[in-house]
C-alpha positions as CSV (number, residue, x, y, z in Angstrom):
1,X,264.2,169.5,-27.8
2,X,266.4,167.3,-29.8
3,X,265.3,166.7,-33.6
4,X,263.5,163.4,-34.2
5,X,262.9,161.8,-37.7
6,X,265.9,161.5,-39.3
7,X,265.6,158.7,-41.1
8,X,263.1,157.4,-43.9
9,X,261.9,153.7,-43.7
10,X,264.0,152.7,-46.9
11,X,267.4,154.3,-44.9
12,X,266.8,151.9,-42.4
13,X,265.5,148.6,-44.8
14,X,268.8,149.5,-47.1
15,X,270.9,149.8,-44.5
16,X,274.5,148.2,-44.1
17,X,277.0,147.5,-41.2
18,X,278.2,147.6,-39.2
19,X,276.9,150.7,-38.4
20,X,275.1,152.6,-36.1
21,X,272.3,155.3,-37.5
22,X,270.8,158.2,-35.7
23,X,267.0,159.3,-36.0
24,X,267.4,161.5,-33.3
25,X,265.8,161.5,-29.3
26,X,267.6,159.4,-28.4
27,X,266.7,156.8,-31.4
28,X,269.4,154.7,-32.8
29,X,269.0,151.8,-35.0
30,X,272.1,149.6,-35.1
31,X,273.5,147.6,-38.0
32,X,275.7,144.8,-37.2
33,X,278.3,143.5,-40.0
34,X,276.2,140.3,-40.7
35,X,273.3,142.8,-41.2
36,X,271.4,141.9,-38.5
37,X,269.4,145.0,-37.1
38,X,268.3,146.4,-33.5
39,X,266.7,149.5,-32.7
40,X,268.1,150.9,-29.0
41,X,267.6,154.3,-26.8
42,X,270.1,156.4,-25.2
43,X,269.8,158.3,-22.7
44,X,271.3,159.8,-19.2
45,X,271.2,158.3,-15.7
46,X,273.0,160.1,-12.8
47,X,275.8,161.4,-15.5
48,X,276.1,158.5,-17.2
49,X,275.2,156.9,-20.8
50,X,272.1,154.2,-20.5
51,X,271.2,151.7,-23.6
52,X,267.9,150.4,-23.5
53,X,266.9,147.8,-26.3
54,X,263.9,147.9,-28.1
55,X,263.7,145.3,-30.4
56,X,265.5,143.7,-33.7
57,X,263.9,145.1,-37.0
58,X,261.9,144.5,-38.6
59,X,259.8,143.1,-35.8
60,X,259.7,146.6,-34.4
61,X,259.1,149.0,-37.4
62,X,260.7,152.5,-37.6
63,X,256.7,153.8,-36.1
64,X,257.0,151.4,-33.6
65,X,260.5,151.9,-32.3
66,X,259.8,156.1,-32.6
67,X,256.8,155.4,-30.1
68,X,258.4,153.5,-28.2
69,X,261.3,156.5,-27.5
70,X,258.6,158.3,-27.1
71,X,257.3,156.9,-24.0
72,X,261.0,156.8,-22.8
73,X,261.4,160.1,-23.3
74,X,258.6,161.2,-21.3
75,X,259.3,158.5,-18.4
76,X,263.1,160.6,-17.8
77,X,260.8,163.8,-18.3
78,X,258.7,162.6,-14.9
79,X,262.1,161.5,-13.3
80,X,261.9,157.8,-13.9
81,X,264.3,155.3,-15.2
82,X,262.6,153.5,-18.6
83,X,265.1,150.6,-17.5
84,X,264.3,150.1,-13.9
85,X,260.6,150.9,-15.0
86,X,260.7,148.1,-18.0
87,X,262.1,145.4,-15.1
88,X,259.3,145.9,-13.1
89,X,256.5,145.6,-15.7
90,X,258.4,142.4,-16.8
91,X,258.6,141.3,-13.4
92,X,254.9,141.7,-12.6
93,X,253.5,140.1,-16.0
94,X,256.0,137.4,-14.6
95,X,254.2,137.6,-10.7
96,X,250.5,137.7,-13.0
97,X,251.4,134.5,-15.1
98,X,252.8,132.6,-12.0
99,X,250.0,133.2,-9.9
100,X,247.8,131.9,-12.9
101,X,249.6,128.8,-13.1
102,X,246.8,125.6,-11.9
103,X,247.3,123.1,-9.7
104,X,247.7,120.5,-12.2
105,X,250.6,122.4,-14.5
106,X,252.1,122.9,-11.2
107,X,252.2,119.1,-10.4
108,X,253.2,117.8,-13.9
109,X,256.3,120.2,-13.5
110,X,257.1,118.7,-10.2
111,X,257.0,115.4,-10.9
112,X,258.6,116.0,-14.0
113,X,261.7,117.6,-12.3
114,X,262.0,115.0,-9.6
115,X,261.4,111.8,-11.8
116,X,264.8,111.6,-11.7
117,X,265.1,111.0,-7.7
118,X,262.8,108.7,-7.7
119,X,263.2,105.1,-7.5
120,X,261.4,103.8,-10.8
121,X,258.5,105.0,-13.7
122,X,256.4,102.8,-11.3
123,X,256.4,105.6,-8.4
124,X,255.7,108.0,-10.9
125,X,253.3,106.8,-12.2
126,X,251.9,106.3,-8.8
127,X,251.9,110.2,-8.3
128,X,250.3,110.4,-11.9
129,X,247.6,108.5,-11.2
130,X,246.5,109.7,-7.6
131,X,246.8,113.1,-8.4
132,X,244.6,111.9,-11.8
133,X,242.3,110.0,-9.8
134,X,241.3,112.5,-6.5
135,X,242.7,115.9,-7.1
136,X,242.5,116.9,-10.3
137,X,238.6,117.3,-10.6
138,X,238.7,120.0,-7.7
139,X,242.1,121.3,-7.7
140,X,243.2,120.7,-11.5
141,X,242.1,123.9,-13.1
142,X,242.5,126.1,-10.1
143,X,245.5,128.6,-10.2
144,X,247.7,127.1,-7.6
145,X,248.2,131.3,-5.4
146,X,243.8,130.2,-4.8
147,X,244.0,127.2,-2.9
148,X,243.1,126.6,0.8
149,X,242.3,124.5,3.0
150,X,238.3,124.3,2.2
151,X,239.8,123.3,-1.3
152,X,241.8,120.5,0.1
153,X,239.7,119.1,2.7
154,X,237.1,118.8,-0.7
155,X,239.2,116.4,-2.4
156,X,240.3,114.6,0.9
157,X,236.8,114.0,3.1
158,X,235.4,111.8,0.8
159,X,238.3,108.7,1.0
160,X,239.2,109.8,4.1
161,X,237.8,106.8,6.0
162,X,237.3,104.6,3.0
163,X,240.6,104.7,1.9
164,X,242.9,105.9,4.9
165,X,246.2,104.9,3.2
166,X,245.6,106.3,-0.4
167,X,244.1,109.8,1.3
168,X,247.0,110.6,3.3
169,X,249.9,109.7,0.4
170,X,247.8,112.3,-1.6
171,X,247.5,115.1,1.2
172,X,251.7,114.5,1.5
173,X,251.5,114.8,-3.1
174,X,249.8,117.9,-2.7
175,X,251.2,119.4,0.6
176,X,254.9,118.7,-2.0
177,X,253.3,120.7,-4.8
178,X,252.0,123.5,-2.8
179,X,255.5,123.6,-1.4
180,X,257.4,123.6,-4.6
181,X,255.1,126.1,-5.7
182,X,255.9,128.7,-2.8
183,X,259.0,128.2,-3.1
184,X,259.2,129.1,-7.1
185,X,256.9,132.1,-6.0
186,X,253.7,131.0,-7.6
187,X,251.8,131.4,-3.9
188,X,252.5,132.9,-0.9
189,X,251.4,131.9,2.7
190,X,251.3,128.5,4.7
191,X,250.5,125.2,3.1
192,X,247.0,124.4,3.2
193,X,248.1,120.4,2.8
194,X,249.8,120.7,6.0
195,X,248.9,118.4,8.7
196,X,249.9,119.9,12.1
197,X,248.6,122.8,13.6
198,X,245.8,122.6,10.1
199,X,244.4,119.2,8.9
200,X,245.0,117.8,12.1
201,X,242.1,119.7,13.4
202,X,239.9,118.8,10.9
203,X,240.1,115.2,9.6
204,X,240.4,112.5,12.1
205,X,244.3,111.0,12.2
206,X,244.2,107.7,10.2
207,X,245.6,105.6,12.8
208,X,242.1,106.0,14.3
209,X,240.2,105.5,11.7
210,X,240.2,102.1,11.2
211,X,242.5,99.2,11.9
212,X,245.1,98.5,8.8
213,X,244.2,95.4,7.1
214,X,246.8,93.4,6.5
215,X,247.2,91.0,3.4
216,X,245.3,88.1,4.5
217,X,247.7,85.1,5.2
218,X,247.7,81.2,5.2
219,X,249.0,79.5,8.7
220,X,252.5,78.7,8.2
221,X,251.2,75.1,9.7
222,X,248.5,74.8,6.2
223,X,251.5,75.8,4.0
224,X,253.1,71.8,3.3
225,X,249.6,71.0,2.4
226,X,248.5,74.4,0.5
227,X,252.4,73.3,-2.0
228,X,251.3,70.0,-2.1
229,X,248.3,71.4,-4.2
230,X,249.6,73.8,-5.3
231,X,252.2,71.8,-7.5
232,X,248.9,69.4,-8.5
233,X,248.3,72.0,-10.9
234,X,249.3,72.8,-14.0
235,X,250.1,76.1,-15.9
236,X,252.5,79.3,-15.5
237,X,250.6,80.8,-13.2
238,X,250.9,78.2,-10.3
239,X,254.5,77.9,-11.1
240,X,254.5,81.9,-10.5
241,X,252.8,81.0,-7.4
242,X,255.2,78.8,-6.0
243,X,258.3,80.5,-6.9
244,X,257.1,83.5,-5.3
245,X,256.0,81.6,-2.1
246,X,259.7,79.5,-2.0
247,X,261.7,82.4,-2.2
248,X,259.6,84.8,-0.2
249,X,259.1,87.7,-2.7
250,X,257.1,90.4,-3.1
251,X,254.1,89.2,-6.1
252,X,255.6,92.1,-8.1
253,X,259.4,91.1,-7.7
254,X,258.6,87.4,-8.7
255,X,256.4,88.1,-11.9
256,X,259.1,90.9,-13.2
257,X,261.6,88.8,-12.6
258,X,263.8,88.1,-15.9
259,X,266.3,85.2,-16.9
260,X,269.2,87.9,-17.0
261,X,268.5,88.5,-13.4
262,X,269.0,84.5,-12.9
263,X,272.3,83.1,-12.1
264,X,271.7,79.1,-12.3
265,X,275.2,77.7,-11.3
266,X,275.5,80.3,-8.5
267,X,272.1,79.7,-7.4
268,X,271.1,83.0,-7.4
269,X,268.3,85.5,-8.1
270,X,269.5,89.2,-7.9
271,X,266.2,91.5,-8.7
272,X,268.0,95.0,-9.6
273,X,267.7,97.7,-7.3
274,X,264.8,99.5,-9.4
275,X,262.3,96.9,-9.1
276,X,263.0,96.9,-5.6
277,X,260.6,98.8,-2.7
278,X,263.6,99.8,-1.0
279,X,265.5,101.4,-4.1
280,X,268.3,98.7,-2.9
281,X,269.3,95.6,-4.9
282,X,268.3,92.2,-3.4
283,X,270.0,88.9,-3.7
284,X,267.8,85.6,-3.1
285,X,269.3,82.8,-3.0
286,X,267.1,79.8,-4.8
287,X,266.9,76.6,-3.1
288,X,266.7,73.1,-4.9
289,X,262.9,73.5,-4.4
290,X,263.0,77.4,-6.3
291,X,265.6,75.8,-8.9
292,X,262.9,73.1,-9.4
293,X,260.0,75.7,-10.0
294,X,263.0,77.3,-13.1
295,X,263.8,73.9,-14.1
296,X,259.9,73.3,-15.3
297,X,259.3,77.1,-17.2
298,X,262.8,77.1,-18.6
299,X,262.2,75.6,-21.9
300,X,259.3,77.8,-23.2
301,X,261.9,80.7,-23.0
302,X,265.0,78.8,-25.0
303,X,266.4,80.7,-27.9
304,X,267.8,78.8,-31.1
305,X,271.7,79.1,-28.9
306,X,270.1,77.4,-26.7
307,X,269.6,80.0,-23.8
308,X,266.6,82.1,-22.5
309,X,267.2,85.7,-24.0
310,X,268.3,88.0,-20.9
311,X,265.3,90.5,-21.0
312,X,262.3,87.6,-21.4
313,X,260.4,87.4,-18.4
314,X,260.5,83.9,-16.3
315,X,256.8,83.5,-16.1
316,X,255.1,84.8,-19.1
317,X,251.6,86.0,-19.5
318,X,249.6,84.5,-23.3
319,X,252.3,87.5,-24.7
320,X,254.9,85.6,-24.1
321,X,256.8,89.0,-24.0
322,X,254.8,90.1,-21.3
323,X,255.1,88.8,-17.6
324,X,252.1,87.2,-15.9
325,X,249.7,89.9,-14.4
326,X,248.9,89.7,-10.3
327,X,245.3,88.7,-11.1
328,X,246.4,85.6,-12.9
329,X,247.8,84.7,-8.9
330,X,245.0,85.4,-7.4
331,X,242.8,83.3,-10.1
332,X,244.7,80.6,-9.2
333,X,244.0,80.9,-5.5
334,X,240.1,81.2,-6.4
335,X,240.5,78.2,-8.3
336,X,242.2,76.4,-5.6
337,X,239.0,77.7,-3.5
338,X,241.8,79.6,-1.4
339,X,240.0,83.6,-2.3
340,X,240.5,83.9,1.9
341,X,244.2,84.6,1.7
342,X,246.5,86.5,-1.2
343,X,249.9,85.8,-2.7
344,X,251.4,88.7,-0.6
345,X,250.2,87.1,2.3
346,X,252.6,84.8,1.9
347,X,255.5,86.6,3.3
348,X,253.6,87.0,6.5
349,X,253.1,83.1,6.5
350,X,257.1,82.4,6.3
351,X,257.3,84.8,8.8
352,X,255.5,83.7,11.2
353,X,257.2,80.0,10.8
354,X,260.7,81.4,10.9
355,X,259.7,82.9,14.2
356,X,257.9,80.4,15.5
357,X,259.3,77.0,14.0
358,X,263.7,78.0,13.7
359,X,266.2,79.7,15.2
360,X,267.6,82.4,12.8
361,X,268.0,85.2,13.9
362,X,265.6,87.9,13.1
363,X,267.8,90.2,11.6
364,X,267.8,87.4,9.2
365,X,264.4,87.2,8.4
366,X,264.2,90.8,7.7
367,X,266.7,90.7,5.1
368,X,265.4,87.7,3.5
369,X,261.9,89.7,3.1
370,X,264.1,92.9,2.2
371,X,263.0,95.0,4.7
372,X,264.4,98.2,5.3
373,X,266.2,98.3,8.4
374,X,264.4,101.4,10.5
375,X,267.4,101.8,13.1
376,X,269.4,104.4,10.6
377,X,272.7,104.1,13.5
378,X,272.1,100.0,12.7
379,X,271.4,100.7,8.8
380,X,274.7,103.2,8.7
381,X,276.9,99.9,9.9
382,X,275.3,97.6,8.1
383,X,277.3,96.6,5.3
384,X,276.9,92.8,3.9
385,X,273.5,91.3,3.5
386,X,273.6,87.6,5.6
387,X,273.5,85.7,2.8
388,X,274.9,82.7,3.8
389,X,272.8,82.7,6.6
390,X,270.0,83.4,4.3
391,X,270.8,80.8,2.5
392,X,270.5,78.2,4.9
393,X,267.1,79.9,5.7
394,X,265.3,79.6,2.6
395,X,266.9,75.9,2.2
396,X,265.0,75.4,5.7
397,X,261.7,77.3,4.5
398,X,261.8,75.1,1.3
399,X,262.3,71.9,3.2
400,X,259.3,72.4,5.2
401,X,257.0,73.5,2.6
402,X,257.9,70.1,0.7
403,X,257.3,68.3,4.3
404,X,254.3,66.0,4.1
405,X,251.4,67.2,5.4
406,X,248.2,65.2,5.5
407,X,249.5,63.5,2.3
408,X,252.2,63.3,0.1
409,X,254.0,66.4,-1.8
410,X,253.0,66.2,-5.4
411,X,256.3,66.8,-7.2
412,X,256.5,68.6,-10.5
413,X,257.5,66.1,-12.9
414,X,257.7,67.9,-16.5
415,X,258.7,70.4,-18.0
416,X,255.8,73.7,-18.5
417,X,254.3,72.9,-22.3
418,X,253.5,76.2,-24.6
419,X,250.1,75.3,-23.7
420,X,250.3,75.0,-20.1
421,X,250.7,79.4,-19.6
């Protein structure tokens, strides 16, 4: 057997490179010319020379590194290659400490790695916040190789019925982490999230659970009278409420809105394609009516040049730096002893009257609303966005919700004071 031991612990602390020292067994320590040292054992593999690192020094002293060549030594005594043998330890403590990984450090990678993808912070903070709200508690801690389907049907049954809508966008969350996490080998087996062939036989499909409510909505018919008092009232949030009614917006479109997003001598409100539900950018185009509704909250947001600064929301909350919240609309409609219908019921109300009470066409209509078109060979052709046409629709929509109705349209006279949000 080869001599071991020939160096001293101040050979190799005093030692200079580059340089490569020999303690014997296979034990070498090398020395590189910056001084940096690495202890490494040879040894012989079907004929040919095998380096084997062990570690720098002086993390791994000279007792370490010898013990360490010791238990090489002994592993190409019994025939086995310290090398391949050294992979597969690493790649089972690897296997242990995925298999470990929970639920919930599996999810905060995955939406951390597709937050990118995604349309805006809004969706993922969406995922955030369901996950949060309904998985974490059973699922959070548990190492993400454990779950099954008794696991998931826990945190599903008890919003199953109450809250159809919310219970199936979580069993798709989790059925997406349990995927990503097969597929970076932290479980192994089918998906215990899915719905065919597993769920499906054990939660009832939510179509028949109950009937989707809709938002509730005023008769198109009621809408001339509902503006008429509507612009009786004072304050930001009724002129939120009409702006958002005249041009046919989402509630959440119309309070984010911002004066950069305004163009006033083109008529034209384009709400970016990030604050959109379809990911797409959406140009409205404001009638007289709409450009009335601007005219009256312009001058709370004028700067000393005379112009609202780009980024300053159009209908500001008491912050003025902040936009109006939803539950400042639907205060107004309690107020207005209207708490039977909601501001996003008001899309279905212009809806119905373009459908009922005009002509256009309702390809038309859907685009106005932004909907996404759900024929893909129609959406792949589709290339401009009716505008003109939509103009002349919203002029038409405007025109009838300033109709009289049982009374005269109360016009907005003045300007929005400080006091008036």
């Amino acid at each position: 057997m080869a001599r071991t031991g020939k160096l001293s612990a101040i050979e190799v602390t005093k030692a200079k490179g580059p340089a490569v020292l020999h303690d014997g067994g296979g034990l070498y320590l090398r020395v590189s010319a910056t001084g940096s040292k690495s202890w490494v054992f040879r040894f012989q593999l079907d004929g040919k020379r095998r380096d084997m690192g062990l570690g720098p020094f002086p993390d791994v002293s000279l007792a370490e590194a010898r013990d360490k060549a010791t238990t090489h030594r002994r592993q190409r005594q019994d025939g086995t290659d310290p090398l391949a043998a050294q992979r597969a330890r690493r790649q089972a403590e690897r296997v242990a400490v995925a298999k470990g990984r929970t639920f919930r450090e599996t999810a905060e990678q995955f939406i951390e790695q597709n937050k990118a993808g995604w349309r805006n912070a809004k969706h993922r903070q969406q995922w955030e916040n369901t996950l949060a709200t309904y998985a974490y508690d059973e699922l959070g801690e548990l190492p993400v190789s454990m779950i099954d389907t008794g696991a998931v049907v826990r945190v599903l049954e008890p919003i199953w019925t109450t809250k159809p809508e919310t219970a199936s966008r979580l069993r798709g969350r989790i059925e997406a982490v349990l995927d990503a996490a097969k597929v970076r080998g932290f479980r192994e087996g089918p998906n215990p999230a899915q719905w065919r062939g597993n769920l499906a036989l054990l939660l009832p499909a939510r179509a028949k659970v109950r009937k989707i409510a809709h938002h509730a909505a005023l008769a198109f018919d009621d809408a001339p009278g509902f503006l008429s008092a509507l612009r009786a009232r004072d304050g930001m949030a009724a002129r939120a409420l009409e702006f958002t009614i005249l041009t046919a917006a989402r509630t959440a479109e119309a309070l984010g809105a911002t004066w950069g997003e305004i163009d006033l001598p083109a008529k034209v409100w384009t709400i970016p394609a990030e604050r959109m539900k379809g990911g797409r950018e959406h140009r409205v185009p404001l009638s007289v009516a709409a450009l009335a509704v601007l005219a009256t909250v312009r001058p709370l947001a004028l700067t000393k040049n005379g112009e609202p600064e780009p980024a300053a929301p159009i209908f500001p909350g008491h912050r003025r730096t902040l936009p109006l919240s939803n539950m400042a609309l639907l205060m107004t409609l309690r107020r207005m002893k209207r708490a039977d219908i909601t501001a996003h019921g008001f899309r279905s109300t212009f809806s119905d009257w373009a459908a009922e009470r005009t002509a256009f066409p309702h390809q038309t209509v859907e685009m106005a609303l932004a909907h996404a078109i759900e024929n893909k060979v129609e959406a792949a052709y589709r290339r401009g966005d009716l505008f003109d046409k939509r103009r002349k629709l919203m002029d038409a929509w405007a025109g009838f919700c300033s109709s009289p109705a049982g009374g005269k349209v109360t016009p907005i006279r003045r300007p929005l004071a400080a006091t008036d949000g």
